[in-house]
C-alpha beads as a LAMMPS data file, in Angstrom:
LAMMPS data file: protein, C-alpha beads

191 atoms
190 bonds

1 atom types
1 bond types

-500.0 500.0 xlo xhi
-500.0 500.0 ylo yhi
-500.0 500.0 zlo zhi

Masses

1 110.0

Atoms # bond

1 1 1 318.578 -281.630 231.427
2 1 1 318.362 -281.526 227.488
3 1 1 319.537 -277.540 227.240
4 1 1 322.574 -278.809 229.421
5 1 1 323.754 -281.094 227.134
6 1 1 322.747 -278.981 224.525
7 1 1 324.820 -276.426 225.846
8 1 1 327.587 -279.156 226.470
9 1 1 327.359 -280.127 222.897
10 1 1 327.147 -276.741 221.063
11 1 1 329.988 -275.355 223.638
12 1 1 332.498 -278.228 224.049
13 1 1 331.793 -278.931 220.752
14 1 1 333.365 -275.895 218.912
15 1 1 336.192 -275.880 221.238
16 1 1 337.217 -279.349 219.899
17 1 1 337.047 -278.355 215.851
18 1 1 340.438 -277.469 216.163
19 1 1 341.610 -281.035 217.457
20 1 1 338.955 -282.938 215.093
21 1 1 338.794 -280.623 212.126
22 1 1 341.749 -278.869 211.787
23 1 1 341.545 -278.721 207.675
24 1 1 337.750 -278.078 208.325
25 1 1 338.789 -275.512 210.138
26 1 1 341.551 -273.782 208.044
27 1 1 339.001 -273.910 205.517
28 1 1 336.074 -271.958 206.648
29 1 1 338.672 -269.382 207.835
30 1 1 340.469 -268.828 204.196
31 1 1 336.821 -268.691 203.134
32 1 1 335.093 -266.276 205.350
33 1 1 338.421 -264.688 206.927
34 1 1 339.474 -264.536 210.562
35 1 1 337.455 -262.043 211.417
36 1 1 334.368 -263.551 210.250
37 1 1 334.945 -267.205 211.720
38 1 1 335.751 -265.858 215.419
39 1 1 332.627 -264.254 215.325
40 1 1 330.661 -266.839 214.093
41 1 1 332.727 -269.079 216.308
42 1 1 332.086 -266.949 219.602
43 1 1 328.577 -266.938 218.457
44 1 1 328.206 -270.835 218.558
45 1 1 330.633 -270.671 222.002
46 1 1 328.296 -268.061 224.046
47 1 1 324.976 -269.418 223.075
48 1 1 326.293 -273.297 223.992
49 1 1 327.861 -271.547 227.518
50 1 1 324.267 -269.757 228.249
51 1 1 322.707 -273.345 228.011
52 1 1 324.616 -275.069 229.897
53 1 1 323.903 -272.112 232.312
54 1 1 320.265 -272.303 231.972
55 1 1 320.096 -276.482 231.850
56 1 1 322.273 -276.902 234.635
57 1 1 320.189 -274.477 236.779
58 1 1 317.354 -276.359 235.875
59 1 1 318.207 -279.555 236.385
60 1 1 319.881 -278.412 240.247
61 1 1 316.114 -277.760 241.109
62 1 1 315.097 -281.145 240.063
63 1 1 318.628 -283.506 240.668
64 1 1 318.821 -286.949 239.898
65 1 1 321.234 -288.216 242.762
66 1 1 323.330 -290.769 241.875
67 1 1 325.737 -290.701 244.966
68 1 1 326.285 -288.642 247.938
69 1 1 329.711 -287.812 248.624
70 1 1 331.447 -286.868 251.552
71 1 1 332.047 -284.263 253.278
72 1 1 335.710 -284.162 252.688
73 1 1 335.564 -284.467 249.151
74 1 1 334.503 -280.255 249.607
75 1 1 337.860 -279.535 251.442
76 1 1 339.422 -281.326 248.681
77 1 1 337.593 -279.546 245.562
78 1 1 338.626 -276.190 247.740
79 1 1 342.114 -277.222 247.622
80 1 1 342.678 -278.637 244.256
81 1 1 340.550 -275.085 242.968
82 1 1 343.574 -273.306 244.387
83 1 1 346.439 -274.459 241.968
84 1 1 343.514 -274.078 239.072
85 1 1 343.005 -270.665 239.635
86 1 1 347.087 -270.313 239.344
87 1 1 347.298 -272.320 236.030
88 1 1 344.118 -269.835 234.638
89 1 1 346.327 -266.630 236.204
90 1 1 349.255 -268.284 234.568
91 1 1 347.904 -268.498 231.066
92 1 1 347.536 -264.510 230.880
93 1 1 351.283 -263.819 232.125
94 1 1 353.455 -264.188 229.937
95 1 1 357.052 -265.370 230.541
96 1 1 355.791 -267.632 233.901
97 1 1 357.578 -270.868 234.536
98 1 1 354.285 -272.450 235.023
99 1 1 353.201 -271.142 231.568
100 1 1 356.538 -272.397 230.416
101 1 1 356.633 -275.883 231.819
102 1 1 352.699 -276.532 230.917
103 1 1 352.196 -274.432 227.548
104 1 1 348.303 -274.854 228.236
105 1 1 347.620 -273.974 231.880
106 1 1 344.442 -272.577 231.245
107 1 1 343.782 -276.000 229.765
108 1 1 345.026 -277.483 232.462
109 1 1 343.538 -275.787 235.583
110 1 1 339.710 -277.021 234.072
111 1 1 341.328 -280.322 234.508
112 1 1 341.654 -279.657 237.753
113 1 1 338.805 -277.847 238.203
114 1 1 336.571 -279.946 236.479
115 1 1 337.935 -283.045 238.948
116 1 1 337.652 -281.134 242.055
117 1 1 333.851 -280.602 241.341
118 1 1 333.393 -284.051 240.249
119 1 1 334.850 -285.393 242.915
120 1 1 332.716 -282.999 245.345
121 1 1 329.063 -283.439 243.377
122 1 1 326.963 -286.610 243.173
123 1 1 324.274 -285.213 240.844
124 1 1 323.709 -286.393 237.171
125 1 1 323.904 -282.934 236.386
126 1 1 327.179 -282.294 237.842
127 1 1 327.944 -285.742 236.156
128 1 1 327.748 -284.062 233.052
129 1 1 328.781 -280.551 233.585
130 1 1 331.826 -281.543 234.907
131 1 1 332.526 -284.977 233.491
132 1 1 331.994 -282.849 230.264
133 1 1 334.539 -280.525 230.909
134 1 1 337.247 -282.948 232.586
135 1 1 336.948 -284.881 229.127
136 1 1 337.075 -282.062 227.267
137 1 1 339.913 -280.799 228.847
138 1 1 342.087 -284.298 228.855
139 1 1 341.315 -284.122 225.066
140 1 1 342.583 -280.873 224.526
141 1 1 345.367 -280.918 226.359
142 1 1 346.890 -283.503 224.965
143 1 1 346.206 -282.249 221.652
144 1 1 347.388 -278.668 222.209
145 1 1 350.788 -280.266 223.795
146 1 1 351.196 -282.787 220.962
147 1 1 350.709 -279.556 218.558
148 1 1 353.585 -277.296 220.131
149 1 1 356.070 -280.695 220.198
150 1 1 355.538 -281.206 216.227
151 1 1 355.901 -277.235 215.823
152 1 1 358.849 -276.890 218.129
153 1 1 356.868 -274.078 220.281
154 1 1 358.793 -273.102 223.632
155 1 1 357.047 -270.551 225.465
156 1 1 359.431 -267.767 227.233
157 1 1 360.759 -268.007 230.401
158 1 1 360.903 -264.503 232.064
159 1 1 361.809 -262.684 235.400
160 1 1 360.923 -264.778 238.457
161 1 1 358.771 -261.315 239.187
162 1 1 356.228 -262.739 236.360
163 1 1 356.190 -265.923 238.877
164 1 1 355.028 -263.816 241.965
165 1 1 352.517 -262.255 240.034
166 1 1 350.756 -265.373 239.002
167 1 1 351.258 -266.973 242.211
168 1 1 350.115 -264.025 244.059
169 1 1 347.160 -263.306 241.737
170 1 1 345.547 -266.742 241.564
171 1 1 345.838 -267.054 245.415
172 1 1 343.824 -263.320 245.692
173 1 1 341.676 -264.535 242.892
174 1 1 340.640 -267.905 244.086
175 1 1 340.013 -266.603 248.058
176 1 1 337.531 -263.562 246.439
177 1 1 335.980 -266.185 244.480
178 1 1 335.772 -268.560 247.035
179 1 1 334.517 -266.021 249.459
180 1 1 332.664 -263.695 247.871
181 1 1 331.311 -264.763 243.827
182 1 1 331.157 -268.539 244.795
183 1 1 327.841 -268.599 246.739
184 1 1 326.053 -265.699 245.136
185 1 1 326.548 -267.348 241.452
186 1 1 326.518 -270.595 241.664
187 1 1 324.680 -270.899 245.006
188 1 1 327.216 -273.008 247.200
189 1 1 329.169 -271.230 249.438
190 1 1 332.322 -273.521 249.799
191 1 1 333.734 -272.182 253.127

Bonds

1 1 1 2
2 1 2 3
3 1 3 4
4 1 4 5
5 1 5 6
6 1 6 7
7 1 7 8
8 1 8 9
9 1 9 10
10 1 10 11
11 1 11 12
12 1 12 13
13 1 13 14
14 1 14 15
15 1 15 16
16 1 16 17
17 1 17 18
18 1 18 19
19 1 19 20
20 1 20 21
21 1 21 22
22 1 22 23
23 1 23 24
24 1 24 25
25 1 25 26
26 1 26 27
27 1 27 28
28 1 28 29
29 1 29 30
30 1 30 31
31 1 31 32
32 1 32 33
33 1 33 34
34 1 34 35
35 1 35 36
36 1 36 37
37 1 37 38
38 1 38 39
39 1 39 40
40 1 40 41
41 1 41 42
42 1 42 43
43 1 43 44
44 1 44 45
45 1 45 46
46 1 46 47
47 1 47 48
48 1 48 49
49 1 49 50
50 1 50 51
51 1 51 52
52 1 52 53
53 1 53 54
54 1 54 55
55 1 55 56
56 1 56 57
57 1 57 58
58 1 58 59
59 1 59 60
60 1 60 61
61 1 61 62
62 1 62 63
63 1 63 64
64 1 64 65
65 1 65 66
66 1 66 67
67 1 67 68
68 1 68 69
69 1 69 70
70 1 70 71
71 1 71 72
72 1 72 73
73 1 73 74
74 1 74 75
75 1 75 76
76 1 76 77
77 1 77 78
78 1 78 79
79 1 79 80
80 1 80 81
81 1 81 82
82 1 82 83
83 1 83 84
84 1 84 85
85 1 85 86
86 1 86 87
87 1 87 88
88 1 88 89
89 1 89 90
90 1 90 91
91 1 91 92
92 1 92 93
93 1 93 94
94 1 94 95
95 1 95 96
96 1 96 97
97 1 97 98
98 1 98 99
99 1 99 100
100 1 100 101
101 1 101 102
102 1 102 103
103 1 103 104
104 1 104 105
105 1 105 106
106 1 106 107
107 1 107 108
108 1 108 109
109 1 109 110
110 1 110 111
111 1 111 112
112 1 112 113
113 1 113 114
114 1 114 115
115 1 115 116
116 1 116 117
117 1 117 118
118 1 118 119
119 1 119 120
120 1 120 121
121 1 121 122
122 1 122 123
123 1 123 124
124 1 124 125
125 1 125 126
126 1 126 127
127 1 127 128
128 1 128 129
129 1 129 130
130 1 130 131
131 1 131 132
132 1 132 133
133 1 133 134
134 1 134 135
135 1 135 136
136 1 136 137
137 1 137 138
138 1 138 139
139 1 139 140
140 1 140 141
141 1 141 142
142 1 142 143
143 1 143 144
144 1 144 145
145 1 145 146
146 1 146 147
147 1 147 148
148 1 148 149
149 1 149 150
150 1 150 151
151 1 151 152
152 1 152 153
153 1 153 154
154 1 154 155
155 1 155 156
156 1 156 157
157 1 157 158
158 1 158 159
159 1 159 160
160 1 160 161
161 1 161 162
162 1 162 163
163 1 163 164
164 1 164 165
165 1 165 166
166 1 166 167
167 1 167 168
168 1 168 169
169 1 169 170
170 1 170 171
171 1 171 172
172 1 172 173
173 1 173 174
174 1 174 175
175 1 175 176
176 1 176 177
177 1 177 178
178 1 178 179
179 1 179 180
180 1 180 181
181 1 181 182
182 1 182 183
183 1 183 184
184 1 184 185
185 1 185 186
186 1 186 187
187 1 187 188
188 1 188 189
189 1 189 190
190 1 190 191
């Protein structure tokens, strides 16, 4: 359990400097350069991430149960996954009404993939992982949103064609995760 919320810590941790230590931030870049701090900063990001792997497949072998939910609570993490995958599809095409109306959907579809899970897991580990990530994400959002209002950022609106391709893409990527990745990576084949 302690290299998952290591890896929580280290992870979730330098994805907030930019909403708790903006000038901290700003800083170390003008110091070291871009180039320099993204590195160092992916550095701190990837090791975090391959804890939280490692802890949380450690701690699955051992869990600490703190309620069983049921059984529906898996048809509803399998639906609410579906509009998450959409948000993450929307965040990479540009000029989508989603990406639009949202400005953060990445951001946005861990919300809701973060909830689906804890909604659907009763472990202390999932507890964390996902509690972790659904307060992250809450935290950020509202950050990154207040950001863009004080800025005056509108993100494009393009051809409803930009639309169909992130509706169409995060269906076909949420059904090949669901179907095929799902179960041989995490070990939980949802359907």
């Amino acid at each position: 359990m302690s290299f998952l919320v290591a890896g929580l810590l280290l992870f979730l941790g330098t994805h907030l400097i930019r909403v708790f230590a903006t000038s901290w931030r700003s800083e170390q870049i003008a110091r070291m350069g871009p180039r320099a701090w993204r590195g160092l900063y992916s550095a701190f990001a990837l090791l975090g991430f391959a804890l939280i792997i490692w802890g949380y497949g450690e701690a699955r072998l051992v869990p600490t149960v703190l309620w069983v939910p049921p059984v529906w609570t898996r048809h509803l993490a399998a639906l609410l996954t579906l509009p998450a995958f959409i948000l993450l599809v929307a965040a990479y095409v540009p000029g989508s009404r989603i990406k639009a109306a949202i400005g953060h959907p990445m951001v946005a579809g861990t919300k809701l993939w973060a909830l689906s899970h804890l909604l659907a897991n009763g472990n202390l580990a999932d507890v964390l992982l996902f509690g972790g990530f659904l307060s992250w994400a809450v935290v950020v959002f509202a950050a990154a949103r207040r950001r863009d209002r004080e800025a005056g950022v509108r993100y494009p609106v393009g051809p409803p064609s930009r639309d169909a391709i992130v509706m169409i893409g995060g269906i076909v990527a949420w059904a090949v995760f669901a179907r095929f990745l799902h179960g041989p990576l995490i070990g939980v084949q949802p359907f």
